[in-house]
C-alpha positions as CSV (number, residue, x, y, z in Angstrom):
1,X,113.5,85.5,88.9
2,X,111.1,88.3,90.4
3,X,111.9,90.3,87.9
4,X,110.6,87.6,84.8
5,X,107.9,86.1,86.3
6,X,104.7,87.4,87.7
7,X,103.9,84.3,89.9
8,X,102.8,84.9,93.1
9,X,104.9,82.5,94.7
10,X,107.3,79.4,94.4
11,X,107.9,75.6,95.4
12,X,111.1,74.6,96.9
13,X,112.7,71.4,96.4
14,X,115.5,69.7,98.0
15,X,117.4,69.2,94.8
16,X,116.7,69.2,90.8
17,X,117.6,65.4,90.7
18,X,114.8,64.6,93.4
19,X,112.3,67.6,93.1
20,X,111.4,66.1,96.4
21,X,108.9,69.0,98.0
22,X,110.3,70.6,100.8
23,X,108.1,73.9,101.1
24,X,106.2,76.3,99.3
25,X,107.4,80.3,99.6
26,X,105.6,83.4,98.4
27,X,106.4,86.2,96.2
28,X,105.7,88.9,99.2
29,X,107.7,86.7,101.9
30,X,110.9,86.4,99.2
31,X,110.5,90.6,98.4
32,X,110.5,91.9,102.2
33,X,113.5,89.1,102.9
34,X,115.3,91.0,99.9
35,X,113.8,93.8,100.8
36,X,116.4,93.2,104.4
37,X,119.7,92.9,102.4
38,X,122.6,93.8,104.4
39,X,125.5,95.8,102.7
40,X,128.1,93.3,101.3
41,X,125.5,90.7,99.8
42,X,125.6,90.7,96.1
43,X,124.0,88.6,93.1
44,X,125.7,85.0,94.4
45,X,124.9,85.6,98.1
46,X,124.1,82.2,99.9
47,X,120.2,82.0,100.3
48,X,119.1,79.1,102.8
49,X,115.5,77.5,103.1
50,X,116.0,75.2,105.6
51,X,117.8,74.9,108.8
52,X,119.5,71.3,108.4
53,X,123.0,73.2,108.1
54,X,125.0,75.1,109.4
55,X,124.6,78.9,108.1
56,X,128.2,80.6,107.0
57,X,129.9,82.3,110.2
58,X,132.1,84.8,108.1
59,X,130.0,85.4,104.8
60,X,126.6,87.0,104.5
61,X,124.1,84.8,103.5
62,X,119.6,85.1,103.4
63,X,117.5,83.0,105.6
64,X,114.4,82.2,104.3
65,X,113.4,79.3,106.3
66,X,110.8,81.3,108.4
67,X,108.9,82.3,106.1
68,X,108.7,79.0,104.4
69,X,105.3,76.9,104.2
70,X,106.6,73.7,105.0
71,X,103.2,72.0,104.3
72,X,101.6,73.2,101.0
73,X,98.9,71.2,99.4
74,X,100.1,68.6,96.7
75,X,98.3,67.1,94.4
76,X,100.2,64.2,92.9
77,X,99.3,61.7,90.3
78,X,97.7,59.3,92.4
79,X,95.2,61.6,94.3
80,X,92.3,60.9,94.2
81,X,89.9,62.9,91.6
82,X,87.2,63.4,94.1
83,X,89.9,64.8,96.8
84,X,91.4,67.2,93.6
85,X,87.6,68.5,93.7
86,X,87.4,69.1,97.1
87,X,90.8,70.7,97.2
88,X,89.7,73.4,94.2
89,X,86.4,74.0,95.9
90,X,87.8,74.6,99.6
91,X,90.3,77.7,98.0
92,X,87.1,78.7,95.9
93,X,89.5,79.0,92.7
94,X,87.3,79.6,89.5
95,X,87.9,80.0,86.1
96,X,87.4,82.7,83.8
97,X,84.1,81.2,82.8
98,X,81.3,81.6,85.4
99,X,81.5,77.9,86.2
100,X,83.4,76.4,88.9
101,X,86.9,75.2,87.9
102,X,87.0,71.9,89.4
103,X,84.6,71.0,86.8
104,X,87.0,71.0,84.1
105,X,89.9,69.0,85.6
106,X,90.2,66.0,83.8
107,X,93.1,63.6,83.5
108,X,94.9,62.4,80.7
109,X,96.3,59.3,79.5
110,X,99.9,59.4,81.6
111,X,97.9,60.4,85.0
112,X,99.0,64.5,84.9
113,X,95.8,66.5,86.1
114,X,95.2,69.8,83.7
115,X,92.5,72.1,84.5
């Protein structure tokens, strides 16, 4: 995944069916826990986000849950467009263009916001 992408870092859900938002991990967190790989972990080594199970006793497995950003900023559907603003203007994100970003959010028809 590291290897095809170039995002800087990645949402974790509790499953594909729920895509209920459990966390938010970064690119630098998930390279320096890979970067502590133990001899014996391969390709389908166990990798855990949380700590609502047990971990493995005899196998090796990766623990990611401390690095894990348990409360990233959402914006769903029914925020609020005003609150969207505020959100783009407190992390200062701006477009290529010279003006600010949060300018050009608008929503569509089905309620997804695009910038």
């Amino acid at each position: 995944m590291l290897s095809t992408t170039e995002y800087s870092g990645y949402p974790i859900v509790k499953s594909l069916e729920s895509m209920q938002l459990i966390g938010y991990i970064s690119r630098a967190n998930i390279e320096q826990v890979l970067s502590q790989k133990t001899t014996g972990m391969q390709d389908n080594t166990q990798c855990f986000f949380t700590s609502d199970r047990p971990f493995p006793r005899n196998a090796a497995y990766l623990d990611f849950n401390p690095w894990l950003d348990q409360s990233p900023i959402q914006i769903v559907e029914t925020t609020p467009l005003n609150r969207v603003i505020d959100i783009f203007r407190a992390l200062r994100l701006r477009s290529e263009r010279s003006h600010d970003a949060a300018l050009e959010i608008a929503t569509q028809f089905d309620g997804q916001l695009t910038v």
